[in-house]
Each structure stands twice: as C-alpha cells, then as structure tokens.
N, C-alpha and C positions, 0 to 999 in steps of 0.2 A: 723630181718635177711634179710626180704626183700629188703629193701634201701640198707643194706650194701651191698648186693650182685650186686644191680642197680649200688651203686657210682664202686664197683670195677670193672665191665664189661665195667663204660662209660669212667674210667682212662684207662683201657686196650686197648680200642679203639681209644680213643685218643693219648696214648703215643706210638703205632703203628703208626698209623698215621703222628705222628711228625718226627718219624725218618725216614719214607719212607721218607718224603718231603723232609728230610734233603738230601736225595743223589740228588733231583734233581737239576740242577745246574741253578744260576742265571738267568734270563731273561736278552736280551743284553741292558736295560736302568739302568741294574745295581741294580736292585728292588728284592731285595733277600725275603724271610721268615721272620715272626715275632712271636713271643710268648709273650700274652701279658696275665696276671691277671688282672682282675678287680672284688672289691666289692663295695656294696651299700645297703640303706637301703630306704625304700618308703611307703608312709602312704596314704590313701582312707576315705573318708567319704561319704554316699550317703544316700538319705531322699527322701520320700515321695512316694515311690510303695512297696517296702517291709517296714518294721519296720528300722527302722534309726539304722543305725551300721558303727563301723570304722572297720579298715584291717590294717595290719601293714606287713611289710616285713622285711627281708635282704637275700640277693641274695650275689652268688658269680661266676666266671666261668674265666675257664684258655682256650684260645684262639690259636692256630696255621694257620696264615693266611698269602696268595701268592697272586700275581695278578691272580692265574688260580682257590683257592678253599681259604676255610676254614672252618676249623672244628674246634667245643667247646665244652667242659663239663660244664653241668649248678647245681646250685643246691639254692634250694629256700626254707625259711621256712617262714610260712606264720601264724601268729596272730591274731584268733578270723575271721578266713574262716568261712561266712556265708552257712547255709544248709534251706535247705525247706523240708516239707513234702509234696508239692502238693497240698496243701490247704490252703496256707496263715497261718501259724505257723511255726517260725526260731529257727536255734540252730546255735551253734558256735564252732569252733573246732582250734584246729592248726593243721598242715600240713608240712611232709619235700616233698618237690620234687625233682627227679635227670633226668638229662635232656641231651640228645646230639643232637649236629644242625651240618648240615652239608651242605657248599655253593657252588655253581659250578659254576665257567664264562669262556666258552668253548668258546666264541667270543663276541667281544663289544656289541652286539646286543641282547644276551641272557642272561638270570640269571634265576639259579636254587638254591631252596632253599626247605630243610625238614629236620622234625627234630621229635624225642619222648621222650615224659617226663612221667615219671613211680611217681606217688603219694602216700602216705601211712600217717595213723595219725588217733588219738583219733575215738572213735566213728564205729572204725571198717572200715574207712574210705579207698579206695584204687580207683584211677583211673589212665586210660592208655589214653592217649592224641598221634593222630598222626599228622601231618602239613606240609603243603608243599606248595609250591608258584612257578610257574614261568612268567616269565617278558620277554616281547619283545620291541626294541628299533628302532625307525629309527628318524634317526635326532632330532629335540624336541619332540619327539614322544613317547609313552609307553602306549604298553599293558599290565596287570597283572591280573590271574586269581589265586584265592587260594581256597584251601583247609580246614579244622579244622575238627576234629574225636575225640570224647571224648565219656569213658565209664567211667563209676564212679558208685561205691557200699559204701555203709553206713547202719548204723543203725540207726535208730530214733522214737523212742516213742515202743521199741522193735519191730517196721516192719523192714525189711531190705528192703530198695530201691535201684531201680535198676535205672539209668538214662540215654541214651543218649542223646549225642549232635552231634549237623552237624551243618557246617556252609560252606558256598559257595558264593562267592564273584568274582566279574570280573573289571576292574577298566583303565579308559581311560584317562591317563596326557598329558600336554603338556605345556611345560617349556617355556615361551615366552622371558626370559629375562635368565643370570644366578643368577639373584636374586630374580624371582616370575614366579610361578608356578601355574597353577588350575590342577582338576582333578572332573569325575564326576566318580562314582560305584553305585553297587548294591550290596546286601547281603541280604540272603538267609537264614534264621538260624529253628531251628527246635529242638525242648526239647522234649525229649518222657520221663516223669515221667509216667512208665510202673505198679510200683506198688497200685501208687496213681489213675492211668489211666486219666493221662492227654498228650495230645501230641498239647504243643503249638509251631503255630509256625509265625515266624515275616518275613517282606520285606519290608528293605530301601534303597530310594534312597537318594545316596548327592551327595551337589555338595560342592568340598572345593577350597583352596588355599591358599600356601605356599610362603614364599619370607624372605630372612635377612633384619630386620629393621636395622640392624648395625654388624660390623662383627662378634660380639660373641652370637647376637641375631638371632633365627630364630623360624619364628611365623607364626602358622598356626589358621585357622578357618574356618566355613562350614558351611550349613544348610541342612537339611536331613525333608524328609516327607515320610510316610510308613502306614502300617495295618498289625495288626495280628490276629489271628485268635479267638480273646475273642472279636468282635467286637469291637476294638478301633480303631481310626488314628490316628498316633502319627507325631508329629513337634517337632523337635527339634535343638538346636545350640549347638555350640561347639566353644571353643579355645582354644589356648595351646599356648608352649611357648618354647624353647627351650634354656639356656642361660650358654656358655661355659666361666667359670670364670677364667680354666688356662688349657693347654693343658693335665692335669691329672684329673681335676673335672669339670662336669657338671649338670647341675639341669636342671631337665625337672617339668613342671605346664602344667595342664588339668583339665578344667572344663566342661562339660553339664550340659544343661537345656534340657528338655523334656517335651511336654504338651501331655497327654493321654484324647483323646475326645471320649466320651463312645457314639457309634451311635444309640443305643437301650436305653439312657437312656430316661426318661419321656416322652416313646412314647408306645403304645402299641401293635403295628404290628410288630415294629422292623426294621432294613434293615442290611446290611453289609450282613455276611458268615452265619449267622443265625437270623432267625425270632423270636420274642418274647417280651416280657418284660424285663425289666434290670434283672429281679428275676430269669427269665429261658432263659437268654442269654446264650454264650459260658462262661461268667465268672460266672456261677451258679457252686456248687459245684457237683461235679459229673461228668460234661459236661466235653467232652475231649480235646475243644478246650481252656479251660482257661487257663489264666499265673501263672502259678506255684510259681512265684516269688511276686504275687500281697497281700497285707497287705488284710485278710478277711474285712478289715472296707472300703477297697475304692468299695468292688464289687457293679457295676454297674454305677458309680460316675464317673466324669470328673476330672481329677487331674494332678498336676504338681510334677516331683521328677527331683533331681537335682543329681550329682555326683563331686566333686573333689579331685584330687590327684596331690603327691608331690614326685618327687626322686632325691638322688642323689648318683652318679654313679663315684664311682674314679679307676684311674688308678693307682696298687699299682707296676705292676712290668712290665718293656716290655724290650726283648732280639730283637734288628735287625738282620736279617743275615750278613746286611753290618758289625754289631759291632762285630761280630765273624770273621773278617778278621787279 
C-alpha cells in the first residue's frame, strides 16, 4: 500500500503542477511547455570487491518542462538489488521505486535541482533517498555542488539493518570548445551500517572530460585517485559513451576500472587511518572502519573490481505547447 500511495501523491503533484504551468503564457521566443513520457530498460554487471552479480532495470517517468522549471514522476523497478550484511555476505532482492524531480533556472547562470524517491520490496526492504544539486555559470565557467541522503531498512539473516548514506560532492568545469569540456570534483561519501557497526567512509578526486566525437556521439572519461577508511588507495578510470540513434532512442555505455591497494597489507606496523597488520586493520571484522561492500575473501588483499553498464532510453510520447496552438 505503500508505493501506491507514493505513485498517487507523486501523480497529484505532478498533474497540479502541469496545469499551474499550463496558465503561464509563452516566453516571447515562442518556447512554450512540453510533456514528454519516456521508458527504458538498463542492465549492470560488476566483479571483483563484493561477489559478482548483475542488476537489471526498467524505469519510466512522465516529464512537464519550460525554459524557467521542470517537474517529473519517476518509477523504477529494479532486478536482483544487491544487499550486504556488513561483513562481506550478499543477498539479492527486487525493488519498486517512486520518485519526483523537480528543476528550477531562475536565470542563465543558476540551476536548481532535487528530488525524492520512496523504495519498497522483498526482504522487508524500504528506503527514503533525498537529492539536490545546485550549479553556477559564468561564461565557460561552472560551479556545482550536490547533495545525496539515503536511509534504508531491510531484513537479512533475521537482523533488521539499519543504513545510512551521505554523499557530498562539489565540481569545477570549464567548456573550452562547444565540443570538449573538462571538469575536476571531489566526493565525499559515508555508509553507516549501524547494525553491523561499521561506518565506512570514501574521498575521490577526478579529474574528467567530455566532447562529441560526432554529432550523435558524446564521449566521456576520467581518472580518479582517493582512500577510504579500511586502509585502501583507490585508482581508478572510467568511460562512457553516449550515442543518440534517432531523436526518440538513445543508448547510453559505462564502464570502470578500479585498483584497491591495501596499505597495511604485508607489513606489520601498518600506516594509512589505522595501525596494524592486514588481520587487525580497518577491514578486520568488527572494526568500524571497514567496507561493508567488500567480498570476506579479498580482507586485507590488493585487488582490482570492475563495473559495466548499458541503457536505453525511448521517447514514447511528447506534447509541445507550440502543438497545442
């Protein structure tokens, strides 16, 4: 009853929303309101820090958008959602999400963006995600600093775990051409598995950059160096790909690589955020610093885990307010 009652409050909100927009009258370049549906479906595989598992999706979300906002209803269900205990042992669940986003551009130079999505699903499974982003602009220029808030409860091995998340990020571009872009960030993230009593938490920096290899192409990649607090450095690269096949479908590719280099390992003093041996580092079981997500067989170990994913995204129905003339 829960979701239903999420999907009907984020219809109500949105179909208020659509009709306020609808009395406001054109902008004078003739750029009216649109309403647009889109669904898609999207698949994940990742190896080598937790146990090897895929993800599968389909997503959908009805869209009302102006040059001054826009607002969306989202809704996601999700295929074999990986879970942890805290200790390196997984489980797997499905998941519906219901989700509303809401954008604001009060002037060329600002952008406002948040949004909340309410979760629910096998396992007793339920979490509340909050998100928000704002962007500053001058000339090639862009600041952006975000947000991420997630609380999530489940059941697992009959404990009920309790988990947050944070995540905080700040991000410096600067567009040199209209076809390539860099940008460098930071991110800030932070797991508090509360039941299990672990509170890990990560800081990466990267540095990327964006450009159209051709007009329907646009291709990014990056490289990132960071530490968390189970005594690792982490390196890792990135690419992706973006590839618009007709004005209605696009396919978006994403891959990582990541190297996890254990600083305590085969030494005996130790160094990084804690002293020790790999056996009574932060990735010892117990310690609060360990990664919640780590497979029990790499503790202490230097390793590589990788991630790729694939989606694609159609546009099944879009209203202009011009077509309504």
């Amino acid at each position: 009853m829960k979701i239903v009652k999420t999907i009907c409050v984020a219809a109500a909100v949105f179909l208020w929303a659509a009709a306020v927009s609808a009395q406001i009258p054109e902008s004078s370049d003739g750029g009216g309101g649109s309403f647009i549906i889109r669904a898609g479906t999207a698949g994940s595989y990742s190896a080598g820090v937790s146990e090897d598992h895929y993800q599968a999706r389909l997503f959908a979300d009805a869209t009302y958008e102006t040059s001054l906002f826009r607002i969306a209803a989202q809704y996601t269900w999700y295929n074999h959602y990986q879970l942890s205990d805290g200790f390196g042992n997984f489980d797997h669940v499905d998941l519906n999400r219901a989700g509303l986003e809401a954008e604001l551009n009060p002037a060329e130079w600002v952008h406002l963006n948040a949004g909340y999505r309410f979760t629910i699903g096998s396992r007793s499974y339920e979490s509340h995600q909050y998100y928000g982003e704002a962007s500053l602009f001058y000339r090639d220029a862009s600041l952006t600093v975000s947000y991420v808030g997630k609380k999530e409860r489940y059941t697992y091995n009959w404990i009920r775990h309790l988990n947050d998340y944070t995540e905080i990020s700040g991000e410096i571009g600067y567009d040199f051409t209209e076809r390539f872009g860099m940008e460098i960030d930071y991110t800030y993230s932070r797991d508090d598995y509360r039941s299990a009593g672990a509170d890990y938490r990560k800081n990466m920096f990267h540095l990327g950059a964006s450009g159209k290899a051709a007009e329907p192409l646009f291709i990014t990649g990056g490289a990132a160096v960071g530490y968390d607090s189970s005594n690792y450095r982490l390196y890792s690269l990135d690419i992706g790909a973006t590839l618009r096949v007709s004005e209605a479908l696009k396919i978006d590719l994403f891959g990582m690589y990541t190297y996890y280099q254990s600083v305590s390992s085969g030494t005996s003093s130790g160094s990084g955020r804690r002293s020790g041996s790999a056996s009574s580092s932060g990735l010892a079981g117990g310690q609060g610093g360990r990664n919640p997500y780590l497979s029990a067989s790499r503790l202490g170990e230097s390793f590589s885990g990788w991630d790729v994913s694939v989606s694609a995204t159609m546009q099944l129905y879009r209203l202009s307010g011009d077509d309504g003339d």
